[in-house]
N, C-alpha and C positions, 0 to 999 in steps of 0.2 A: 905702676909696679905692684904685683899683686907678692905679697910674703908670703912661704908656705912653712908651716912645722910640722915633720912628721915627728911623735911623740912613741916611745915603745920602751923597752925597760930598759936598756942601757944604752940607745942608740944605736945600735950597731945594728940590729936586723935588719932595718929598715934601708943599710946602704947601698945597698942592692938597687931598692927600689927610687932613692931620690938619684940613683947616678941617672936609672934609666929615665924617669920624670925629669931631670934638667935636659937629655939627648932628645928629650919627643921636644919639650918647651921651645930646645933652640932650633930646631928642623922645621915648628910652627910658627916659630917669630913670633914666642907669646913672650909677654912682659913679666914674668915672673921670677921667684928665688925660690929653692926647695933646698931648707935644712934638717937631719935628722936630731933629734935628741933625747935624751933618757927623760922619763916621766916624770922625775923628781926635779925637773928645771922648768914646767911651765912657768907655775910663777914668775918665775924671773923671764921667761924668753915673751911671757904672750903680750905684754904692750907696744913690741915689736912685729907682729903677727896680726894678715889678715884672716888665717883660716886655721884652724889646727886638725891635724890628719890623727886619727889616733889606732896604731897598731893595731889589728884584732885580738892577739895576744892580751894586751891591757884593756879590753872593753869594758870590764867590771869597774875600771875609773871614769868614764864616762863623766856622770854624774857630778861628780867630784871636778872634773875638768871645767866641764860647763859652767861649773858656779866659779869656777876662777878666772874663766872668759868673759862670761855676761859682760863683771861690771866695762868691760875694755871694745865690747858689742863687737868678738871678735868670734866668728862662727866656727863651729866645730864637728869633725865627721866621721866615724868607727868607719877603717879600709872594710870592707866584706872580705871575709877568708878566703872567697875565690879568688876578687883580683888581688892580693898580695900573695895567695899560693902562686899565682900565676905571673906575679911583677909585672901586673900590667898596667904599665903609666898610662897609656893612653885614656884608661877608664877611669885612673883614680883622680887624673887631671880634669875631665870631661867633667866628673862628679863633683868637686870641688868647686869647680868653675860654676856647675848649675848651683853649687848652694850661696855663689855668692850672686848669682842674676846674671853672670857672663856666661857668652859662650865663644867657646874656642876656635 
């Protein structure tokens, strides 16, 4: 079971896009879960988390994210503006999927 967090500033932009990433996941029969959450919850959500997605909105935290994932060696990835302009699960799952050495 692979855990997804998508992270963005109060959760909510992102519901969009984890409805449409759980609808690709179950149509592919991937093993996975895609939660959204506000930024201010890593910490607490990432020792539960294989990967963290991080809104383009919030990319300037990157950084900051990173060093709160390291210690937990839970990898981390900024959506590209296009595929979140575009809610496009298929890509941002694909992406995710190659940062963690799967593929879909």
């Amino acid at each position: 079971m692979i855990k997804i967090g998508l992270f963005c500033f109060a959760g909510m932009s992102t519901s969009v896009l984890v409805t449409r990433m759980e609808k690709f996941a179950s149509e592919h029969n991937l093993d996975c879960t895609v939660e959204a959450y506000s930024e201010t919850e890593v910490t607490e959500k990432v020792k539960d988390l294989d990967i963290v997605l991080i809104g383009p909105q919030i990319k300037y935290y990157k950084k900051r994210i990173e060093g709160i994932c390291e210690p937990y060696g839970v990898k981390t990835m900024v959506i590209s503006n296009a595929a979140f302009g575009r809610m496009d699960a298929q890509q941002v799952i694909t992406e995710a999927y190659a940062l963690l050495g799967k593929d879909i």
